[in-house]
C-alpha positions as CSV (number, residue, x, y, z in Angstrom):
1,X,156.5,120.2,68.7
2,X,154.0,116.9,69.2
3,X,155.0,114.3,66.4
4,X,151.8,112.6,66.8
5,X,148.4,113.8,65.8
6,X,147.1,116.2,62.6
7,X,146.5,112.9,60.7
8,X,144.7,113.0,57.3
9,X,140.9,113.4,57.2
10,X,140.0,111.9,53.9
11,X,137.1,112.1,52.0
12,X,136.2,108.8,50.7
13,X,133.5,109.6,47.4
14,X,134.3,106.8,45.7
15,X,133.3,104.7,49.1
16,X,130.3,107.3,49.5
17,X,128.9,106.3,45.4
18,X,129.6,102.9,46.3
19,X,127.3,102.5,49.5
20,X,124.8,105.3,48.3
21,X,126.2,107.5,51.7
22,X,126.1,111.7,51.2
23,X,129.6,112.5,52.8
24,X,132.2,110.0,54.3
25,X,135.4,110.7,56.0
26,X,138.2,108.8,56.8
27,X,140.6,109.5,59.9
28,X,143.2,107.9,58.8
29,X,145.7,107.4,62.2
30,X,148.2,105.2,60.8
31,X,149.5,108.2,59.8
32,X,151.3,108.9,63.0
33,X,154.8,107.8,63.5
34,X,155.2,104.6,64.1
35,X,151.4,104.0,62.2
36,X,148.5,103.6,65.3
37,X,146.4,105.8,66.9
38,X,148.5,105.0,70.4
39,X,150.9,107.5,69.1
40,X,148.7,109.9,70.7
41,X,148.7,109.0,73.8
42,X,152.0,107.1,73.9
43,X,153.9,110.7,73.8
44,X,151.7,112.5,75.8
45,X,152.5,109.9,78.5
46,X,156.3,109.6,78.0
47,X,156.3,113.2,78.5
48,X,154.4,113.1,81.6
49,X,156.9,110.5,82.5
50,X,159.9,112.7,81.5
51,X,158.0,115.4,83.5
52,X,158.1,113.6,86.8
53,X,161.6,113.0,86.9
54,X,161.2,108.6,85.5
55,X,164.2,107.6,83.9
56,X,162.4,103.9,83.2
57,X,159.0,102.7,81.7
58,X,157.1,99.7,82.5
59,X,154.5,99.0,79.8
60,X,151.9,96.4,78.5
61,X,149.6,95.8,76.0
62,X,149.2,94.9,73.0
63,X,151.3,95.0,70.3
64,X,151.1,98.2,68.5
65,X,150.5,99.8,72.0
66,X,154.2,98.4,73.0
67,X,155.7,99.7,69.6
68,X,154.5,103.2,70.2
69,X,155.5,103.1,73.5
70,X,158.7,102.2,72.7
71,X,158.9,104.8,70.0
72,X,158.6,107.8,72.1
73,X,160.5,105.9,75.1
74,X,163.2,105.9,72.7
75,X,163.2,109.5,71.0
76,X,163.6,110.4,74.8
77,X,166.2,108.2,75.9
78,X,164.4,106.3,78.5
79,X,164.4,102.8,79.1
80,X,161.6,100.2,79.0
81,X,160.6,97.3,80.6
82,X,158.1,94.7,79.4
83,X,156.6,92.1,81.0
84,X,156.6,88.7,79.8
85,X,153.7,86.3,81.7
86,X,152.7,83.0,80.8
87,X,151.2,81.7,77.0
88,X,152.7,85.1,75.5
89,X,155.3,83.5,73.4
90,X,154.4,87.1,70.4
91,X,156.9,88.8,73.0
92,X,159.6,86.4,72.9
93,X,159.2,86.5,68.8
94,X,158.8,90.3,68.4
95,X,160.6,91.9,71.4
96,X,164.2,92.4,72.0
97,X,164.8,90.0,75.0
98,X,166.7,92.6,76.7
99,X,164.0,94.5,77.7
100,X,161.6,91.6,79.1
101,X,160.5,91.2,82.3
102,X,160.1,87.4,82.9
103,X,157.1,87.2,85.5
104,X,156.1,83.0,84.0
105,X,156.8,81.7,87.1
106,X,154.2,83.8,89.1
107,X,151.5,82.1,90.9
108,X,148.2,81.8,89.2
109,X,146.7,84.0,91.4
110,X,149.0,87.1,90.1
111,X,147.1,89.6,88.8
112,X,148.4,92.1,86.1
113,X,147.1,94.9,88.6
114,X,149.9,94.2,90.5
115,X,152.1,95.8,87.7
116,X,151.6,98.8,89.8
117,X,153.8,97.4,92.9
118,X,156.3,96.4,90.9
119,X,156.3,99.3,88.4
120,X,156.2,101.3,92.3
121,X,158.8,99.0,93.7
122,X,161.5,99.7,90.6
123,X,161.0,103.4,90.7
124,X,159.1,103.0,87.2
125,X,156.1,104.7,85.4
126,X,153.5,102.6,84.4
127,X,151.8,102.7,81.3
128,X,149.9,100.1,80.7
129,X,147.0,99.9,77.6
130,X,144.2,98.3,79.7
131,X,144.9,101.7,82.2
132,X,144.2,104.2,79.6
133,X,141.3,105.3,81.3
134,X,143.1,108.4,82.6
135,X,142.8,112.3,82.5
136,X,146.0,112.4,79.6
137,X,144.0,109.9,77.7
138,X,141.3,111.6,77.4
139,X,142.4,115.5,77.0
140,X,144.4,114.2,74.4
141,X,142.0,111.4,72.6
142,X,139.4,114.7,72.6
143,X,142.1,116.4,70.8
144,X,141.3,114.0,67.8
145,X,137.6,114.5,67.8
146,X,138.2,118.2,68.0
147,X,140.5,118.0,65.3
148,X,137.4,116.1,63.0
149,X,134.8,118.0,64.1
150,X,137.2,121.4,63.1
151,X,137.4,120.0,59.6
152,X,134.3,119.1,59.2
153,X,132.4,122.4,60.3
154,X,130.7,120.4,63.6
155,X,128.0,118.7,61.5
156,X,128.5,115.1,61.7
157,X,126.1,112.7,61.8
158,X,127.5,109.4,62.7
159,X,131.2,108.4,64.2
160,X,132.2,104.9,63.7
161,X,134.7,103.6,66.0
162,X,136.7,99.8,67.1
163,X,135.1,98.5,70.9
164,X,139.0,98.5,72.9
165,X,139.0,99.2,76.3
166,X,136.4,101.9,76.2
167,X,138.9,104.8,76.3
168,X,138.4,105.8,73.1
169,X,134.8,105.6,73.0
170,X,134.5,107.5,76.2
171,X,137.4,109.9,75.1
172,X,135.3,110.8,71.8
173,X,131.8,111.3,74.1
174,X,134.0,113.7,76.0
175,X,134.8,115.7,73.3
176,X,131.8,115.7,71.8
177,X,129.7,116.9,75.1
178,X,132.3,119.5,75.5
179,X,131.8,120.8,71.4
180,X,127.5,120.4,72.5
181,X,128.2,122.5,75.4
182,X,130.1,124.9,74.3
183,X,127.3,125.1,71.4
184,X,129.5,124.4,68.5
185,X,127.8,121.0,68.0
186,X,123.8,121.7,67.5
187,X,123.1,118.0,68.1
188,X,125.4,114.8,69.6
189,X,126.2,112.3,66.7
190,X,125.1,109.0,66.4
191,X,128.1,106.7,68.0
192,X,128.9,103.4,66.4
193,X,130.8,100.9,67.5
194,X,131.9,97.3,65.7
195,X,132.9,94.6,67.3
196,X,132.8,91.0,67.2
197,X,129.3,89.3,67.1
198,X,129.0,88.8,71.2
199,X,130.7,92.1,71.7
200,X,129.7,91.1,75.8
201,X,132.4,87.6,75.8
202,X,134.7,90.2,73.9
203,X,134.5,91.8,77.3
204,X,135.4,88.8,79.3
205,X,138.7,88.8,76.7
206,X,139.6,92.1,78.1
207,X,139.1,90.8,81.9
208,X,141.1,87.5,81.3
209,X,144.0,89.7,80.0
210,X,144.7,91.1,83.1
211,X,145.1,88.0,84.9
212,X,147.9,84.7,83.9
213,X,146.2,80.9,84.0
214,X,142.9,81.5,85.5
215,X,140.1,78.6,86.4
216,X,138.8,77.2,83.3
217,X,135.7,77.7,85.5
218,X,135.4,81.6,85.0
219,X,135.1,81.7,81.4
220,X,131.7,82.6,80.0
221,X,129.9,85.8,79.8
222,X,125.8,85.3,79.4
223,X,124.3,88.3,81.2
224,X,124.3,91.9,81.6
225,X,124.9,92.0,85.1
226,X,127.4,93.4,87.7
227,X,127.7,90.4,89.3
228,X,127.9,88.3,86.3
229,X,131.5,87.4,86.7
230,X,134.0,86.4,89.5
231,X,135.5,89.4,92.0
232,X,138.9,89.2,89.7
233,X,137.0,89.8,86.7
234,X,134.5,92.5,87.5
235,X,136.2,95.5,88.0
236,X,137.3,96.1,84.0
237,X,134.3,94.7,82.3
238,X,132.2,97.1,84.8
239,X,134.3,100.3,84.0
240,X,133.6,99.3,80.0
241,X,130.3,98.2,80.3
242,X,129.5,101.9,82.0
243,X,131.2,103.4,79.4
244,X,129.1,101.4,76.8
245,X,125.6,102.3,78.4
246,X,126.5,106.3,79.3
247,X,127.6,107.4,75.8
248,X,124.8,105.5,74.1
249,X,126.8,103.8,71.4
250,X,125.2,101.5,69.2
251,X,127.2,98.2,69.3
252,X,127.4,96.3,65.8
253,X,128.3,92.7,65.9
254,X,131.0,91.8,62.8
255,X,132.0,88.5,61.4
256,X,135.4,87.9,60.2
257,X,134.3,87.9,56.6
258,X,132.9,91.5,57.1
259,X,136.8,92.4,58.4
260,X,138.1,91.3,55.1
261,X,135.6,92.6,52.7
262,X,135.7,96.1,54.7
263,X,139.6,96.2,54.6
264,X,139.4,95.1,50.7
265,X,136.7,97.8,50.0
266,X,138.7,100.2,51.2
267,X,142.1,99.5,49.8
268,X,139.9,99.1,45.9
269,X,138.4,101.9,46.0
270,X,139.9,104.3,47.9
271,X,143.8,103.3,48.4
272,X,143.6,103.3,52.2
273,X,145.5,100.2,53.5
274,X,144.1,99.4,57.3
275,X,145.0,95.7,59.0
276,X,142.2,93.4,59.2
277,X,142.4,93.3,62.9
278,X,141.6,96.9,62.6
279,X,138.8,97.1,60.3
280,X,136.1,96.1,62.9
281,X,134.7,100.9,62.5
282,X,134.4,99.9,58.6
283,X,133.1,97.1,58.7
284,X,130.4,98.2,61.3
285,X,129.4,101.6,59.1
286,X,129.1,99.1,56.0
287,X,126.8,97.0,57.5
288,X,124.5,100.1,58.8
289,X,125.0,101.4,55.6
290,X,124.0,98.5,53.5
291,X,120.8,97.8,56.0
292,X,119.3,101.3,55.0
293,X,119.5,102.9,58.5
294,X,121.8,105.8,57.7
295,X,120.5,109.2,56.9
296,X,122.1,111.4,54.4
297,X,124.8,114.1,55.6
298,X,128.1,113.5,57.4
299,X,129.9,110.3,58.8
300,X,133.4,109.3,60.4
301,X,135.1,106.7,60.7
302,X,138.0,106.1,62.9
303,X,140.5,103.8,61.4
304,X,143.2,102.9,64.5
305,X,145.8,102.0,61.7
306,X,144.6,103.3,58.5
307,X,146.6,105.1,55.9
308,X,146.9,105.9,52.3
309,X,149.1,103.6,49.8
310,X,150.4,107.0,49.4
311,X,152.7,108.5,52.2
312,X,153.4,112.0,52.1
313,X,156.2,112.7,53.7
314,X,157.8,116.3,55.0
315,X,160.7,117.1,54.4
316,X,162.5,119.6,57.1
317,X,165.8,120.3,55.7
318,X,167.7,120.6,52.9
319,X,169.9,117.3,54.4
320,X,166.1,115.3,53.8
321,X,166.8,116.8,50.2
322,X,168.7,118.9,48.8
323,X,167.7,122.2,47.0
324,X,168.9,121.0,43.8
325,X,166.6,118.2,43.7
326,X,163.5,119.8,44.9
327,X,163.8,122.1,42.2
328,X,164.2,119.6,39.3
329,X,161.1,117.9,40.7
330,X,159.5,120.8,40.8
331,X,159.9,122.4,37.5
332,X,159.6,118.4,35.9
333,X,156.6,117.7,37.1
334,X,154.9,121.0,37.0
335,X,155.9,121.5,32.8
336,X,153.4,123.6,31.3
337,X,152.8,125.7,34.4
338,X,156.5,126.3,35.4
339,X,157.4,129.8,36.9
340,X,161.3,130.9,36.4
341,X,164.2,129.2,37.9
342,X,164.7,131.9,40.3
343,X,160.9,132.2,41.2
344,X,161.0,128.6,42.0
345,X,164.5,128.6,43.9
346,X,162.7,131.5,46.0
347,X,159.6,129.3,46.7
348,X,161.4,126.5,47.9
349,X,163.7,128.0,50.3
350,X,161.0,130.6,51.8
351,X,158.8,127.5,52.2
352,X,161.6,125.4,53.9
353,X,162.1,128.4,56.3
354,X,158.6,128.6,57.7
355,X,155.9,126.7,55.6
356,X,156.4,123.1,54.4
357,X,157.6,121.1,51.8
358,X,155.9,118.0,51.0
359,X,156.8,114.9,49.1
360,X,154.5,112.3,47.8
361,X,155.6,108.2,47.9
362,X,154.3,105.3,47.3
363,X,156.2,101.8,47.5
364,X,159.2,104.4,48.4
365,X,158.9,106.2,45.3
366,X,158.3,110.1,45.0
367,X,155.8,110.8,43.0
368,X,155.0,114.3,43.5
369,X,155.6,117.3,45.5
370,X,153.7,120.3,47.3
371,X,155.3,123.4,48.3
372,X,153.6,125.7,50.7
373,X,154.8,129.2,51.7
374,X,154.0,131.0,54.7
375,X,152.7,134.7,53.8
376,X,153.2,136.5,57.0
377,X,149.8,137.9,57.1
378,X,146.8,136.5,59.6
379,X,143.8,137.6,58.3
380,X,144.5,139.6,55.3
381,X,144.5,137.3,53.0
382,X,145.0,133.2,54.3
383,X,148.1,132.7,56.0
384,X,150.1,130.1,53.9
385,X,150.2,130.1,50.1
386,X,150.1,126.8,47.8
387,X,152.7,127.5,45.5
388,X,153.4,124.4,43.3
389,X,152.5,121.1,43.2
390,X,153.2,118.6,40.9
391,X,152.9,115.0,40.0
392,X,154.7,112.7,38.4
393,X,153.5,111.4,34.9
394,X,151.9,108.0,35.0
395,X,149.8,109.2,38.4
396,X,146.8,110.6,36.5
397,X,143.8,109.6,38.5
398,X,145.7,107.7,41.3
399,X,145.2,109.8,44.3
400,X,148.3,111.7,44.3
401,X,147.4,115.4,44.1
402,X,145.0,114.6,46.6
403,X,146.7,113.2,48.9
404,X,149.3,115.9,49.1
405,X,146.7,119.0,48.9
406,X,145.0,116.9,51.5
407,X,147.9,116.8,54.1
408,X,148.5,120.7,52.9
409,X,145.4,121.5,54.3
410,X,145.3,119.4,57.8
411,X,148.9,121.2,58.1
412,X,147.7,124.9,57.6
413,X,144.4,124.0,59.3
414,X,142.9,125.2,56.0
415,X,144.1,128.6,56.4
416,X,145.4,128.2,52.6
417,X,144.9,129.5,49.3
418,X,146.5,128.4,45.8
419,X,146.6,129.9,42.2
420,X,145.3,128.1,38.9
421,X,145.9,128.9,35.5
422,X,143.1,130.1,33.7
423,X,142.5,126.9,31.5
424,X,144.0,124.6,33.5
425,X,140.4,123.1,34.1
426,X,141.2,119.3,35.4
427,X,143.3,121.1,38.2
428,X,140.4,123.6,39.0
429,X,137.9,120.7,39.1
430,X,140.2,118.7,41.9
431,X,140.6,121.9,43.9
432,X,137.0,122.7,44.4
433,X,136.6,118.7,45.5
434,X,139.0,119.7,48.0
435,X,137.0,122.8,49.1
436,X,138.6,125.6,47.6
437,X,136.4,128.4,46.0
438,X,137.1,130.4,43.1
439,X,137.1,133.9,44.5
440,X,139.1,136.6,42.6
441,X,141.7,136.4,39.3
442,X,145.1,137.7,40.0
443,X,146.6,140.6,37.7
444,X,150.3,141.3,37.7
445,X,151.7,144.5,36.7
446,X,154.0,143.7,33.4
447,X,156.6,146.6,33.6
448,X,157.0,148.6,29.6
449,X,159.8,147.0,27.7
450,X,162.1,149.5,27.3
């Protein structure tokens, strides 16, 4: 089973009141393992590695690429490789000198292209960020924008993304064409893209990263042209630049004071915690916002390394947590609405079997749990059954519930239903926020007391 992937899709309505927006979600990817979108394709691509017999990875990038790399590299035993060229003293501070592959005494004309000969030369698979531009990339970057579009019944308006290397962008296009052709989408979204104010020097960035000490000569970028730059330069910028100008995206110039508002606004009002570096989609969909240019109806936002203050974790055996303790949780934190001891007990281990148990943190903390049974049943009535949650006191208001009911729902695909008592009203208000519809009132048969 694919650890990466079935991140949260968050509605942000407190974001939504504040900018005057209809409907706003949040795909929060810092959910995956080791907390960056790159999970995705950094498994994917191990595997493939795994697949074809490699025993040994060569990667580069930047850093969060590298950690997820490494991540999966590791969970499968193979061994990685890093290489270490000039004015890149963030590897010797953050990596494990072990696995570096000192290449500082290269020529200047060494090109990081010619990672492939010596990835080819060493009997190593190459995976390297700025070559992402690849058929497992893609198939598995479309597998996110399925996943939003899924949740959010194919009617989105706008999808804010970061400018990288034009993978993602192109990735998301693909799966959007395939959802227009297929006629699941009625009409293509509006793409977004933020980046930094001369998004085309950001390009030159890109190009200068694959090559060590280049001539102080071949550094600017003033015009839209194929032959704008030097030979070494032209063959990434061209491939993004394309990218750019087929899928239409409407590139939004940000500041670095619109990085740290965006990343304040969203940790104040909705509890989502994404880097600076990495706020560039919400910073870009506030500014669109604020200048009046959005319509009403439905907008994403890609956040690379967002995720909630609140981690819900699952837990997948009674050695994560033992029985005892999921029940005192349980029946704590659920007071007034407890079922018996043995009810609960039942619950638990049926849902530990073949549905999921969920526990809520924040700053390491638990705060509240979800358990959620599988029913056996595929269209009688909705496959998996929310049978408790709770919440620990003190968390009224902060996000908790929602979180967990939230993750409930990406896990079951929203094939889920839940029972509420009959005045329980505060708990029937959150539920229909989260989509659920009151449909029928449960009866259960009280056998005569004899």
């Amino acid at each position: 089973m694919r650890k990466s992937g079935r991140t949260p899709l968050m509605r942000a309505r407190k974001m939504e009141k504040a900018l005057g927006i209809e409907e706003i979600y949040l795909k929060l990817e810092g959910a995956n393992p080791s907390g960056h979108k790159y999970d995705r394709i950094a498994e994917v691509l191990v595997r493939d590695a795994i697949t074809n017999g490699f025993s040994k990875i060569l990667v580069d990038g930047s850093k969060c690429y590298i950690k997820s790399v490494m991540l999966f590299a590791k969970l499968n035993e193979l061994e990685v490789r890093v290489p270490l060229f000039k004015q890149e003293k963030w590897k010797l501070s953050r990596l494990n000198k072990d696995i570096l592959m000192d290449l500082r005494d290269k020529k200047n004309t060494f090109s990081r292209l010619q990672l492939r000969d010596i990835a080819e030369e060493n009997n190593m698979y190459l995976m390297c960020e700025w070559n992402l531009n690849n058929i497992i990339s893609h198939l598995v970057l479309e597998d996110m924008t399925t996943e939003c579009l899924k949740r959010m019944d194919y009617k989105v308006d706008t999808i804010t993304l970061q400018l990288g290397y034009g993978y993602t962008l192109s990735s998301i296009y693909s799966g959007l064409m395939k959802s227009w052709v297929e006629e699941e989408l009625s009409e293509l979204p509006q793409l977004l893209c933020g980046s930094r104010p001369l998004w085309q020097d950001v390009l030159d960035e890109y190009a200068k990263k694959m090559h060590i000490d280049q001539d102080e000569n071949d550094k600017n970028i003033t015009e839209k042209k194929d032959d704008y730059l030097p030979d070494k330069h032209t063959e990434i910028v061209k491939i993004i630049m394309k990218i750019i100008l087929e899928t239409r995206v409407e590139m939004i110039g940000i500041e670095e004071e619109d990085l740290k508002k965006a990343s304040a606004m969203l940790r104040e009002l909705e509890g989502v915690i994404v880097s600076k570096d990495e706020s560039y989609a919400m910073a870009a969909f506030i500014q669109k916002a604020q200048s009046g240019l959005l319509k009403n109806g439905k907008h994403l936002i890609i956040l690379n390394n967002g995720r909630s203050e609140i981690e819900v974790c699952e837990i997948k055996s009674f050695n994560d947590k033992n029985k005892e303790d999921l029940l005192e949780m349980t029946r704590s934190w659920l007071s007034d609405y407890n079922d018996s001891v043995g009810e609960t007990v039942d619950a638990i281990e049926k849902a530990m079997k073949e549905g999921f148990l969920l526990i809520a943190k924040r700053n390491g903390e638990e705060q509240g749990i979800c358990i959620i049974v599988n029913m056996g049943f595929e269209r009688f009535i909705p496959t998996y059954h929310l049978a408790y949650i709770g919440v620990k006191p003190g968390n009224k208001g902060r996000g908790v519930a929602s979180e967990l009911i939230g993750r409930a729902i990406e896990l079951t695909d929203g094939n889920l239903s839940l029972h509420v008592d009959l005045d329980n009203k505060r708990a029937k208000s959150l539920y229909r926020k989260m989509g659920f519809n009151h449909v029928y009132d449960r009866m259960i048969y009280n056998h005569p007391v004899e």
